[in-house]
MARDRENGU-765450 format. One record per residue (C-alpha): residue number from 1; residue in one letter; z, y, x. Coordinates in steps of 0.5 Angstrom, whole numbers. Layout:
<rs>
r seq=NUM	type=a	w=Z	v=Y	u=X
...
</rs>
This chain:
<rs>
r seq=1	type=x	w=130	v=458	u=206
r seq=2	type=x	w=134	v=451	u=203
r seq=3	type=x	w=134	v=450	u=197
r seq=4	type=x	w=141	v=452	u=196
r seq=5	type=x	w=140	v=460	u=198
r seq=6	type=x	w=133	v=460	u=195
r seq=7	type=x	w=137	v=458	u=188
r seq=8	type=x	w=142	v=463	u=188
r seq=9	type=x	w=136	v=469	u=190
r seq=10	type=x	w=132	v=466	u=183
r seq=11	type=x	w=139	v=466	u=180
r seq=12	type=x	w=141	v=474	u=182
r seq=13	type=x	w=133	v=476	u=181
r seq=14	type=x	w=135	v=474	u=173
r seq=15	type=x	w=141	v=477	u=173
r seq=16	type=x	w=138	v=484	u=175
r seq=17	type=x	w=132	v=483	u=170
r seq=18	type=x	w=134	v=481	u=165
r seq=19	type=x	w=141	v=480	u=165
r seq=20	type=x	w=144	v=485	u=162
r seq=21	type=x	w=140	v=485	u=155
r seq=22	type=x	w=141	v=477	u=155
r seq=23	type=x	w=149	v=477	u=157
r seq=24	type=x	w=151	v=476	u=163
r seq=25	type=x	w=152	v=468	u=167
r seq=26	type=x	w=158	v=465	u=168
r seq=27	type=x	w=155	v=462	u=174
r seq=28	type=x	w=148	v=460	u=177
r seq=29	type=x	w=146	v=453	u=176
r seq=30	type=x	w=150	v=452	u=169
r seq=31	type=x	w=146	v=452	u=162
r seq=32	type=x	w=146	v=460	u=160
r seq=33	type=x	w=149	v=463	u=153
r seq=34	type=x	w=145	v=464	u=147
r seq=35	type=x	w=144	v=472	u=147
r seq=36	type=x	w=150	v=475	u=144
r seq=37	type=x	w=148	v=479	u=136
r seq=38	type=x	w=150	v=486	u=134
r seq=39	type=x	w=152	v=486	u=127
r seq=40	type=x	w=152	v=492	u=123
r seq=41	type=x	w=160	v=493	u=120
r seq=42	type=x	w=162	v=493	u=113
r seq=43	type=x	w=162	v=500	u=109
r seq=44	type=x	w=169	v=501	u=107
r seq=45	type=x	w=172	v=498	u=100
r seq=46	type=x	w=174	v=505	u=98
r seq=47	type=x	w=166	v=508	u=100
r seq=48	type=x	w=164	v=512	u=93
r seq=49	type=x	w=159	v=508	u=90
r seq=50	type=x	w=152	v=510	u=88
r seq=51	type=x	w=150	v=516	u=84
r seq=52	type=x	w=148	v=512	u=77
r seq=53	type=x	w=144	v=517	u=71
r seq=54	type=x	w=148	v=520	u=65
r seq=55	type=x	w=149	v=517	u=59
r seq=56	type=x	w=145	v=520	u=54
r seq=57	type=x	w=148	v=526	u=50
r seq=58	type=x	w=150	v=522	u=44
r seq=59	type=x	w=148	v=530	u=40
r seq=60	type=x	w=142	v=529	u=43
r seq=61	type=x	w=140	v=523	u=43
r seq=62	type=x	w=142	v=520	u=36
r seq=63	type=x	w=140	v=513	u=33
r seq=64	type=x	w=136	v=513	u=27
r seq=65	type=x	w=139	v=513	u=21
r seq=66	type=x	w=141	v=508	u=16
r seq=67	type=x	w=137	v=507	u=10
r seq=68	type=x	w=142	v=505	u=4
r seq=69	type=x	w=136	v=506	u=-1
r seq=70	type=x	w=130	v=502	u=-1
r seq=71	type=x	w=126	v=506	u=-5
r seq=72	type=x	w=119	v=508	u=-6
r seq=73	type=x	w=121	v=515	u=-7
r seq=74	type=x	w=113	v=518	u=-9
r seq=75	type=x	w=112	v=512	u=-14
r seq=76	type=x	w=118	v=516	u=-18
r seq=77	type=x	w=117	v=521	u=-23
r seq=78	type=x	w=123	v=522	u=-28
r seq=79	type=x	w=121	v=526	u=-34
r seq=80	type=x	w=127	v=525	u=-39
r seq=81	type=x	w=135	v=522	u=-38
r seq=82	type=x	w=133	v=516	u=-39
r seq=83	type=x	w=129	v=515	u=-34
r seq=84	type=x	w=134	v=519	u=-29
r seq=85	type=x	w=139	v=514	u=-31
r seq=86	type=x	w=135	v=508	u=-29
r seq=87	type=x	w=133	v=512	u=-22
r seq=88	type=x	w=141	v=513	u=-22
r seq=89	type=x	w=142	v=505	u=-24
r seq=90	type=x	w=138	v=503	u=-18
r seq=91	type=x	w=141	v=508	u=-13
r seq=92	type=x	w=148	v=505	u=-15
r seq=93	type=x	w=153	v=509	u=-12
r seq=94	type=x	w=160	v=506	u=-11
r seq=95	type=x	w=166	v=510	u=-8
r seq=96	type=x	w=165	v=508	u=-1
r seq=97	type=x	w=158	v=511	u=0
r seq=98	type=x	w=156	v=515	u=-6
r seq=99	type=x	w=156	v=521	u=-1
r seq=100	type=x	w=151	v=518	u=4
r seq=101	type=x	w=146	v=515	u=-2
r seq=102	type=x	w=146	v=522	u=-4
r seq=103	type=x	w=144	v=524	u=2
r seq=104	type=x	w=137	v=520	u=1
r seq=105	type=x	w=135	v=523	u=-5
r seq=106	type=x	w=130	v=528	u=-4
r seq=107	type=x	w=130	v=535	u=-7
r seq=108	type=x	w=125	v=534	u=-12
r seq=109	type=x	w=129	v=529	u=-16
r seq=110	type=x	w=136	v=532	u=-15
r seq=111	type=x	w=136	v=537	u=-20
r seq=112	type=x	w=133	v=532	u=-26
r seq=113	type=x	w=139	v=527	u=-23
r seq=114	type=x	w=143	v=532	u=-23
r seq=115	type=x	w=142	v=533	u=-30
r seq=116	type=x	w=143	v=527	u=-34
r seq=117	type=x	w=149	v=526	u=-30
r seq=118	type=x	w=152	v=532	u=-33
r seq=119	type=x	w=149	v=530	u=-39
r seq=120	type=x	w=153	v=524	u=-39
r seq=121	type=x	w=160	v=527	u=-38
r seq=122	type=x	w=166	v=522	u=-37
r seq=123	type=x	w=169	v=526	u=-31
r seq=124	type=x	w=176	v=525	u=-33
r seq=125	type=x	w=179	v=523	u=-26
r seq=126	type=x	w=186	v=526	u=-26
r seq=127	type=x	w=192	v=522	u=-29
r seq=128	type=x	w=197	v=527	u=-33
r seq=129	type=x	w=204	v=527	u=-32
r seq=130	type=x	w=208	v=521	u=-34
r seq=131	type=x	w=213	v=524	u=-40
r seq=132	type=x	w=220	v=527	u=-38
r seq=133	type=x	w=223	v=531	u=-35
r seq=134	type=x	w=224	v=528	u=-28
r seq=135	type=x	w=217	v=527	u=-28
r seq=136	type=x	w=213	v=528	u=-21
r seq=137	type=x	w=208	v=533	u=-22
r seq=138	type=x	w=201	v=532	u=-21
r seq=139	type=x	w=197	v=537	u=-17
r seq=140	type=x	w=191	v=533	u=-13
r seq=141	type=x	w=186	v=529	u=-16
r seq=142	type=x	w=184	v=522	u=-14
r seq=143	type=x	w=180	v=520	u=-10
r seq=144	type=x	w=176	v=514	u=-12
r seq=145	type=x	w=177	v=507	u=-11
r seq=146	type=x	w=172	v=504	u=-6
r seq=147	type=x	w=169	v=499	u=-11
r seq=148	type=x	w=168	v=504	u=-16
r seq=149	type=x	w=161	v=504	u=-19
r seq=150	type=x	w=158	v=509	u=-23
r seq=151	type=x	w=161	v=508	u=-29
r seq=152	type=x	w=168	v=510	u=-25
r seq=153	type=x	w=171	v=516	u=-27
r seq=154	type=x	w=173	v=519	u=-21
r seq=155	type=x	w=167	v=517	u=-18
r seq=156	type=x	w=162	v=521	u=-23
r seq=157	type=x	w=167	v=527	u=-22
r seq=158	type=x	w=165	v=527	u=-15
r seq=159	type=x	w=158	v=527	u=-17
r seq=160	type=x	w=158	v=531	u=-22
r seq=161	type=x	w=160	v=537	u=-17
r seq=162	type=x	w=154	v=534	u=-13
r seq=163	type=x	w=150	v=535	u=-19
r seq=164	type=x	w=153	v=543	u=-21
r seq=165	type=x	w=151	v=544	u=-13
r seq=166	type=x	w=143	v=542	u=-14
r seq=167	type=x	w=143	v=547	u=-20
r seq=168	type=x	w=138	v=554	u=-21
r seq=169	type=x	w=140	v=558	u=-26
r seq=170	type=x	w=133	v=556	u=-30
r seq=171	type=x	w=137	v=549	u=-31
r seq=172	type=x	w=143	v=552	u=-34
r seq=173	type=x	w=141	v=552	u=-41
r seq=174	type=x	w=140	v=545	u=-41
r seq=175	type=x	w=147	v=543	u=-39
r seq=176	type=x	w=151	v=549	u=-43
r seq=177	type=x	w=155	v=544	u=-47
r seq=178	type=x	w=156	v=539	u=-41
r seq=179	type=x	w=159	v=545	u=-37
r seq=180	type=x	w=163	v=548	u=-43
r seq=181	type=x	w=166	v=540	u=-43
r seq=182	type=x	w=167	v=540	u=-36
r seq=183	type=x	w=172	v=547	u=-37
r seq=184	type=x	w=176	v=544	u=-43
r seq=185	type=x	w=179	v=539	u=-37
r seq=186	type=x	w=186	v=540	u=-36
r seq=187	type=x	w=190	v=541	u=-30
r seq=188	type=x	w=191	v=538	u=-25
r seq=189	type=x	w=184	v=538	u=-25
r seq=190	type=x	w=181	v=545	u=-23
r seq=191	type=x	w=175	v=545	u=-17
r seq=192	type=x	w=171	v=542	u=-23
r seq=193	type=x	w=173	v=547	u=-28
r seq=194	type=x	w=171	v=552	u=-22
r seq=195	type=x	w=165	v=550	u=-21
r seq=196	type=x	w=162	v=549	u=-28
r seq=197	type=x	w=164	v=557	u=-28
r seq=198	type=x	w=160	v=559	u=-23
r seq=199	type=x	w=155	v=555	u=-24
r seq=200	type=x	w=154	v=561	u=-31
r seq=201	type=x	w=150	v=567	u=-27
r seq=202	type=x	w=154	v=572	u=-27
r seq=203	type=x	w=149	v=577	u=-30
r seq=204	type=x	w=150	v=571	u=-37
r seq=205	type=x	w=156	v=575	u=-40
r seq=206	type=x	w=156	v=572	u=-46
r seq=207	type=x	w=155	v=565	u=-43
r seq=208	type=x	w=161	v=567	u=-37
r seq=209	type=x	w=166	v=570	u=-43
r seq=210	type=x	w=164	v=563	u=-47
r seq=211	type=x	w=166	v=558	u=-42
r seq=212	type=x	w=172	v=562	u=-39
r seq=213	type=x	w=176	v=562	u=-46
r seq=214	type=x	w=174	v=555	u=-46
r seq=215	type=x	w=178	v=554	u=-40
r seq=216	type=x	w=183	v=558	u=-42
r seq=217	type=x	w=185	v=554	u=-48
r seq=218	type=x	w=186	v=548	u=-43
r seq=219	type=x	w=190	v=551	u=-39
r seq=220	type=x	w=186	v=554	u=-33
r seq=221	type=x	w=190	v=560	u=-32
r seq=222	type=x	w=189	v=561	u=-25
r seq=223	type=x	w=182	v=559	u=-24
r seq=224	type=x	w=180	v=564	u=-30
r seq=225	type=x	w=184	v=569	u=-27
r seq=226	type=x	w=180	v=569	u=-21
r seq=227	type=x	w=173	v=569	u=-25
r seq=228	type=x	w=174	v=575	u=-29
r seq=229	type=x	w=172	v=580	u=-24
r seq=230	type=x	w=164	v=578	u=-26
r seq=231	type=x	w=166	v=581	u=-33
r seq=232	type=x	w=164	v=587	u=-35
r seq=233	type=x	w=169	v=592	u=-39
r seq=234	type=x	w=167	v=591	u=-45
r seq=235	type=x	w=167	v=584	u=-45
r seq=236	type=x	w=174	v=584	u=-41
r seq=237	type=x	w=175	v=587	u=-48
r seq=238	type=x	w=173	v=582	u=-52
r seq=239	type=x	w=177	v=577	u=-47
r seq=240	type=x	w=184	v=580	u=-49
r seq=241	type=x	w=183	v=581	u=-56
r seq=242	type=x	w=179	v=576	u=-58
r seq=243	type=x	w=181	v=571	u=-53
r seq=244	type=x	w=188	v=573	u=-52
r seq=245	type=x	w=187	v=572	u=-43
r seq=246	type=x	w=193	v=576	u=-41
r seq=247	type=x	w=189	v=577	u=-34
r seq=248	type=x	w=183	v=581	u=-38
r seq=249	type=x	w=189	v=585	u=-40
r seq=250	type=x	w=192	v=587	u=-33
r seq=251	type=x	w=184	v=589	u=-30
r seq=252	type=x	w=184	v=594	u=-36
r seq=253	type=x	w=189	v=600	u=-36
r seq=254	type=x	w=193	v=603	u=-41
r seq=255	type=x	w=190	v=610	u=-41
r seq=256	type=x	w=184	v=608	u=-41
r seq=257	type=x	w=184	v=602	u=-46
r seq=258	type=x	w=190	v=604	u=-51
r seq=259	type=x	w=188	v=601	u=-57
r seq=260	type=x	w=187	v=594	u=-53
r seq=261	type=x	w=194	v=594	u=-50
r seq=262	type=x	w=198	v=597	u=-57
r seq=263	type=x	w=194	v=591	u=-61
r seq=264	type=x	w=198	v=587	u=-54
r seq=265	type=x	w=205	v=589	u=-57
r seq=266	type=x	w=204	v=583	u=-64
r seq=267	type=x	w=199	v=579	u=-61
r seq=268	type=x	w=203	v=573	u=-61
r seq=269	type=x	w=198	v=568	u=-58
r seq=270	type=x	w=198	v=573	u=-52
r seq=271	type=x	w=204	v=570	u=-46
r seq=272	type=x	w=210	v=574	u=-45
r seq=273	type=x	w=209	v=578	u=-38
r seq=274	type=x	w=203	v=581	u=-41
r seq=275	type=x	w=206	v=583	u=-47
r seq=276	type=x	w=212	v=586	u=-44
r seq=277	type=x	w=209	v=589	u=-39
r seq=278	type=x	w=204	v=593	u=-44
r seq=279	type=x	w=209	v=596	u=-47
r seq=280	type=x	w=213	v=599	u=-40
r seq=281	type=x	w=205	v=601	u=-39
r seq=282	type=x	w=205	v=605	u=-46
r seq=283	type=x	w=212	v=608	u=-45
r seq=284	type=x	w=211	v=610	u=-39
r seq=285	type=x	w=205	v=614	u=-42
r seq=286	type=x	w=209	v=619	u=-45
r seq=287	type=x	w=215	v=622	u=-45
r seq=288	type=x	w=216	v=622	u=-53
r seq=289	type=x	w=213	v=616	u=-56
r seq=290	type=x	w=208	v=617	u=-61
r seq=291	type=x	w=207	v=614	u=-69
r seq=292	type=x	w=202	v=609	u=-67
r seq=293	type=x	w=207	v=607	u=-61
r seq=294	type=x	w=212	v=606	u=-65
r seq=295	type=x	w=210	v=603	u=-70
r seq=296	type=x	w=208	v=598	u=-66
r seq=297	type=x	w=214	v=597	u=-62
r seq=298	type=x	w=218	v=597	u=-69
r seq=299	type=x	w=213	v=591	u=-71
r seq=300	type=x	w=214	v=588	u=-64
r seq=301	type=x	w=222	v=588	u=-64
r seq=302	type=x	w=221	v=583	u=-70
r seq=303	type=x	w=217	v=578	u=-65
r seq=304	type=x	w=218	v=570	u=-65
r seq=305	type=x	w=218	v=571	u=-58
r seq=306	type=x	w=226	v=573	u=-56
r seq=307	type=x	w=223	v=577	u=-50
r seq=308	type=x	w=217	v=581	u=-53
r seq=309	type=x	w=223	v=583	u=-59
r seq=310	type=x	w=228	v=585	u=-54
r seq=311	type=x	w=223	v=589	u=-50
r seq=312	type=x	w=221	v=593	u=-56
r seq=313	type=x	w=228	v=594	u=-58
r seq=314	type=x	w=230	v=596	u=-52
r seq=315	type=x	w=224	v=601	u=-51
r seq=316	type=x	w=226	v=604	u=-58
r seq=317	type=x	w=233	v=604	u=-56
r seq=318	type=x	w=232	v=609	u=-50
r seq=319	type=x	w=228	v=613	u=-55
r seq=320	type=x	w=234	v=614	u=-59
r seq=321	type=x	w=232	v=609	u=-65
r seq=322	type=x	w=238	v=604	u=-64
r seq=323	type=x	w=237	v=600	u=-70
r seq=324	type=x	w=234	v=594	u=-67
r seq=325	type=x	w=239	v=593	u=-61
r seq=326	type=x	w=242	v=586	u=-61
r seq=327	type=x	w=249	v=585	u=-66
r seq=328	type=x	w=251	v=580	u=-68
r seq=329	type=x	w=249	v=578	u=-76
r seq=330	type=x	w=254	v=577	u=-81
r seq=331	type=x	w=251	v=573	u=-85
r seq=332	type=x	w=247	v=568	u=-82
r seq=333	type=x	w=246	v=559	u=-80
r seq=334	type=x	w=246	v=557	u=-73
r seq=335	type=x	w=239	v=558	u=-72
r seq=336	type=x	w=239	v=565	u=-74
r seq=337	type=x	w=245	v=566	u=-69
r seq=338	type=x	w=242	v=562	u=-64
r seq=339	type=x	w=235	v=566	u=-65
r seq=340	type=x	w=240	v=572	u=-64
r seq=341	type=x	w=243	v=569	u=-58
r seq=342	type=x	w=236	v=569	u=-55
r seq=343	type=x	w=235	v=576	u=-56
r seq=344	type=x	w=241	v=578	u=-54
r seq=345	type=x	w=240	v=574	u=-47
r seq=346	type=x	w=233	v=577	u=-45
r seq=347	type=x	w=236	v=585	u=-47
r seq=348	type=x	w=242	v=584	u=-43
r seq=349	type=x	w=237	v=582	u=-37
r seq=350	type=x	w=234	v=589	u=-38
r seq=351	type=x	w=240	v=593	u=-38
r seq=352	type=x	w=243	v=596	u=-31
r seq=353	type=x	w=249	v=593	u=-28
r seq=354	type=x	w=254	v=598	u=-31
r seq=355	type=x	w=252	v=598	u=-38
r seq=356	type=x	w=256	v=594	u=-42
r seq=357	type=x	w=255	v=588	u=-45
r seq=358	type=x	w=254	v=586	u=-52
r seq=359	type=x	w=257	v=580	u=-52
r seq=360	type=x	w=264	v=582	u=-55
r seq=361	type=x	w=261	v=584	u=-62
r seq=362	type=x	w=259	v=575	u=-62
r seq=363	type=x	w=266	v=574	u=-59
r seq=364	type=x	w=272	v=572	u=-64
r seq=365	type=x	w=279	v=577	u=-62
r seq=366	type=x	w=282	v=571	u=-58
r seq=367	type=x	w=276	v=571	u=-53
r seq=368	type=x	w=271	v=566	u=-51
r seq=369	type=x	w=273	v=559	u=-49
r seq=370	type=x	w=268	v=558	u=-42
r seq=371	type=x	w=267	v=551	u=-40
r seq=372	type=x	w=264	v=550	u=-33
r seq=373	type=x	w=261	v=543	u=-30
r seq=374	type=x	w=259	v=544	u=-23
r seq=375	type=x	w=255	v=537	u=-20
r seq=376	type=x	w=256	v=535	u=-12
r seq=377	type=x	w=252	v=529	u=-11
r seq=378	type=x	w=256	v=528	u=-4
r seq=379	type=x	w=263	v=528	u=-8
r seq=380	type=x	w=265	v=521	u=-9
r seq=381	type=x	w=273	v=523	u=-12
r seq=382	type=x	w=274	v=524	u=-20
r seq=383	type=x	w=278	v=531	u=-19
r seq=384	type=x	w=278	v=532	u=-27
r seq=385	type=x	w=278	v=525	u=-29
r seq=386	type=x	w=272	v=525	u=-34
r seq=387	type=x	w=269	v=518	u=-30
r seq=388	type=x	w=265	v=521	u=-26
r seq=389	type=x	w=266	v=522	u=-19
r seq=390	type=x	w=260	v=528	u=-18
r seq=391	type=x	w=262	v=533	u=-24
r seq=392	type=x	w=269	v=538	u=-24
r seq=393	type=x	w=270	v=541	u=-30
r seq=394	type=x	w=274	v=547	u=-31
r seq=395	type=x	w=276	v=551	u=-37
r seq=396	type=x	w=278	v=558	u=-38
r seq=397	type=x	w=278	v=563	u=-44
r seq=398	type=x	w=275	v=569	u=-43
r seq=399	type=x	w=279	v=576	u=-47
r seq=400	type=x	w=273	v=578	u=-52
r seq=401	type=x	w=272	v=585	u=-48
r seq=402	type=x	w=270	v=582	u=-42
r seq=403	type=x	w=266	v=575	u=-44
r seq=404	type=x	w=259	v=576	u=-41
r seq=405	type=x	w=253	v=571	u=-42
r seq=406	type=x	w=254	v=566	u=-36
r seq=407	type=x	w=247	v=565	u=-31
r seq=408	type=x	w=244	v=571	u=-35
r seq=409	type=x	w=236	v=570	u=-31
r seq=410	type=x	w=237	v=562	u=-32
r seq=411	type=x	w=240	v=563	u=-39
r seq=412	type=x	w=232	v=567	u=-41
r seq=413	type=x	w=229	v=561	u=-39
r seq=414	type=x	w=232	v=556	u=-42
r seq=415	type=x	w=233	v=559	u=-49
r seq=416	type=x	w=225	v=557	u=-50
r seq=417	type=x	w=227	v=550	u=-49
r seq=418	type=x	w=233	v=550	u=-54
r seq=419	type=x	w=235	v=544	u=-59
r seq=420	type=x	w=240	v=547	u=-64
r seq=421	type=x	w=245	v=550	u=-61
r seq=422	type=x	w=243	v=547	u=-54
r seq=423	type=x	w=238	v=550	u=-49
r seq=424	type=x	w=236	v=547	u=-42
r seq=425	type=x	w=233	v=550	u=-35
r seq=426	type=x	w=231	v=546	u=-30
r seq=427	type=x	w=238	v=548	u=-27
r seq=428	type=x	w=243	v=548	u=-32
r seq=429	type=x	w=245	v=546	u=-39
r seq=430	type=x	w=247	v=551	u=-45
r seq=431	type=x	w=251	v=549	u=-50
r seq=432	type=x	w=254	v=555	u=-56
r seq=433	type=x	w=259	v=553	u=-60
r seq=434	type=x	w=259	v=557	u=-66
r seq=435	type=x	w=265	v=557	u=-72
r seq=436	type=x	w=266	v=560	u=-79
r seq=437	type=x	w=272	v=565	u=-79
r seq=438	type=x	w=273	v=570	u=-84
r seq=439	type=x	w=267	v=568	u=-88
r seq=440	type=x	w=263	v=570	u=-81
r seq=441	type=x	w=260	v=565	u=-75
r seq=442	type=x	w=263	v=567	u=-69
r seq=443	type=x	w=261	v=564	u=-63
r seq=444	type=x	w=268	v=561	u=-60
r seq=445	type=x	w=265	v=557	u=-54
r seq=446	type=x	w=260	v=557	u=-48
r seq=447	type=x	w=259	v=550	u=-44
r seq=448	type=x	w=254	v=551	u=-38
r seq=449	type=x	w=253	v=545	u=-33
r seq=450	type=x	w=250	v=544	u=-27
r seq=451	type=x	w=244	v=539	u=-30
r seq=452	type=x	w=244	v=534	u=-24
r seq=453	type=x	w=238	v=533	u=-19
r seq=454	type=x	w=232	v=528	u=-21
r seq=455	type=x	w=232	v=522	u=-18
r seq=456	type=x	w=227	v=523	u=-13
r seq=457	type=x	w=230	v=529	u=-10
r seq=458	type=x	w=237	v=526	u=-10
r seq=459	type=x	w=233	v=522	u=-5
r seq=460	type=x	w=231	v=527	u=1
r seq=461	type=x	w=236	v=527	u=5
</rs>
């Protein structure tokens, strides 16, 4: 064989061997190819990524508190205020983390920390009302300022509700008079005042009754109100007659505790609605009233308070004692008609639709001049020429027989803010004329206005 074929025999023999897996020649007699790799492909870039553990449940797994208190809570023994007070200097409560120091403190020691903090007193938070009649009124308290220390009012009412929560009913005795204090504090405050009640046991009747007739006196009524249920009868007595609380009166009935309603009648440092209504309750007992009764009904009818006298006089009235129904005096000064006035409006407001009014009998025979002053704050013509584009004045005069007293329900109210012959509602202005003819006063004019929005509620659109 020549060389030529025996090369091409040894070039095929490779190919067969080994050709396929080292790729395949181009030619026998040339340099052969590198072997040809297999590369893996790429994931795609959308492929999900690998599972990787779960957070952990932050419920579950929570970081250990932070310590805002560096004390050796068992090196402490607090056997007086003084030394609660310090223990208190060194806790250093302020408004932005009082809640969270507190919650350091160990219950042993919470109870004479919270004693020496009531005992302390100085919980007056609440700002009162700024003077006048468009003053806002208040109904929150306060939070206190972030850098409020201990000594900060706001912040020690918050840690004195801390403190009446920390109490057992062994604790009570030792701060009575700090809670008494705590009740004498007036509205807008009253989550305080609830809970120094509260913090009375209930089955302490004499405590529970000392500490609502303190509230009641500051103007707690409703916080009161609401307590009274823990009393018992006989202390719901006490609390009406004695502490002149009109809702004592309401939880006791008429039937079962007459003597306390009829001393109600001339009880005048009882509210109004209580007396009013203890007297619908006693003539509604029997059809004809009864010596007692009208004995007091009679001393009732010359009552300060124009509304008890005219419910009085209009019960007496109905039982055919007509001697205490309204009329004009003849012989009196402008106070006294004005103090006629007033019991004239709250019986006309007691009267049915079709009885008459007794205004005629202040009427002059030529009628009663009626001016009225309307406001619209939108208006910006001066129809009437007074100057002020808002109000429109009008004039009419009324024949005697036909006069009746204008806003009768808003005139009520208003009666009880009266300076001489003017009285104010929050909604209008009454002001009475009265003039000397044949001797006699006789009212000759009535002016009733619109009073105009305080500036904050003209304001709202």
């Amino acid at each position: 064989m020549d060389v030529v074929t025996r090369s091409t025999f040894n070039c095929f023999t490779t190919i067969w061997l080994s050709g396929w897996l080292a790729g395949s020649l181009t030619g026998c007699g040339t340099a052969p190819h590198p072997p040809v790799s297999t590369v893996a492909a790429a994931p795609p870039a959308h492929s999900a990524p690998a599972h990787s553990a779960p957070a952990p449940d932050p419920d579950l797994h929570r970081p250990p508190l932070r310590r805002l208190l560096d004390i050796d809570w068992a090196q402490i023994s607090l056997t007086d205020d003084a030394a609660a007070l310090e223990l208190w200097r060194r806790i250093a409560p302020t408004g932005a983390d009082w809640d969270d120091k507190l919650e350091e403190i160990p219950a042993a020691l919470a109870r004479p920390l919270a004693i020496a903090v009531l005992r302390g007193g100085n919980f007056t938070c609440a700002i009162p009302p700024a003077a006048g009649e468009c003053a806002r009124p208040s109904y929150d308290v306060e939070p206190p300022a972030d850098t409020a220390g201990f000594g900060a009012p706001c912040l020690r009412r918050l840690l004195a509700l801390w403190a009446i929560a920390q109490l057992e009913d062994e604790d009570v005795p030792a701060v009575k008079d700090a809670l008494l204090a705590v009740a004498l504090l007036a509205p807008p405050e009253s989550q305080l005042v609830a809970a120094a009640i509260h913090a009375i046991p209930e089955a302490d009747h004499d405590a529970r009754l000392a500490i609502l007739a303190t509230a009641w006196r500051a103007g707690q009524n409703d916080v009161v109100e609401s307590a009274l249920g823990s009393l018992d009868e006989a202390h719901l007595v006490e609390a009406a007659r004695r502490h002149h609380i009109a809702g004592a009166l309401e939880v006791l009935s008429a039937a079962d505790h007459r003597a306390v309603y009829l001393a109600a009648l001339t009880d005048e440092a009882l509210a109004t609605p209580a007396r009013t209504q203890a007297i619908g309750e006693l003539v509604g007992l029997d059809a004809k009233l009864p010596a007692d009764l009208q004995a007091q009904l009679v001393a009732a009818a010359r009552s300060k308070d124009c509304q008890v006298a005219a419910a009085a006089a209009r019960a007496l009235d109905q039982h055919g004692d007509h001697r205490f129904v309204p009329r004009r005096p003849r012989t009196a000064s402008t106070a006294q008609m004005m103090r006629a006035m007033c019991v004239l409006a709250s019986y006309e407001a007691l009267q049915q639709a079709a009885e008459t009014s007794l205004l005629a009998t202040y009427v002059p025979a030529r009628g009663l001049e009626r001016i009225t002053i309307t406001y619209d704050p939108l208006s910006d013509t001066d129809s009437d020429g007074d100057g002020d584009p808002h109000t429109t004045r009008t004039a009419d005069l009324v024949a005697r027989d036909d006069a009746v007293l204008p806003e009768l329900e808003d005139l009520v109210r208003a009666m009880q803010h009266c300076t001489g012959a003017y009285c104010v509602s929050d909604d209008h202005e009454f002001r009475f004329v009265w003039k000397p003819i044949g001797g006699e006063l006789v009212l000759t004019r009535i002016e009733l206005a619109d009073r105009p929005p305080c500036p904050q509620q003209a304001a709202k659109p």
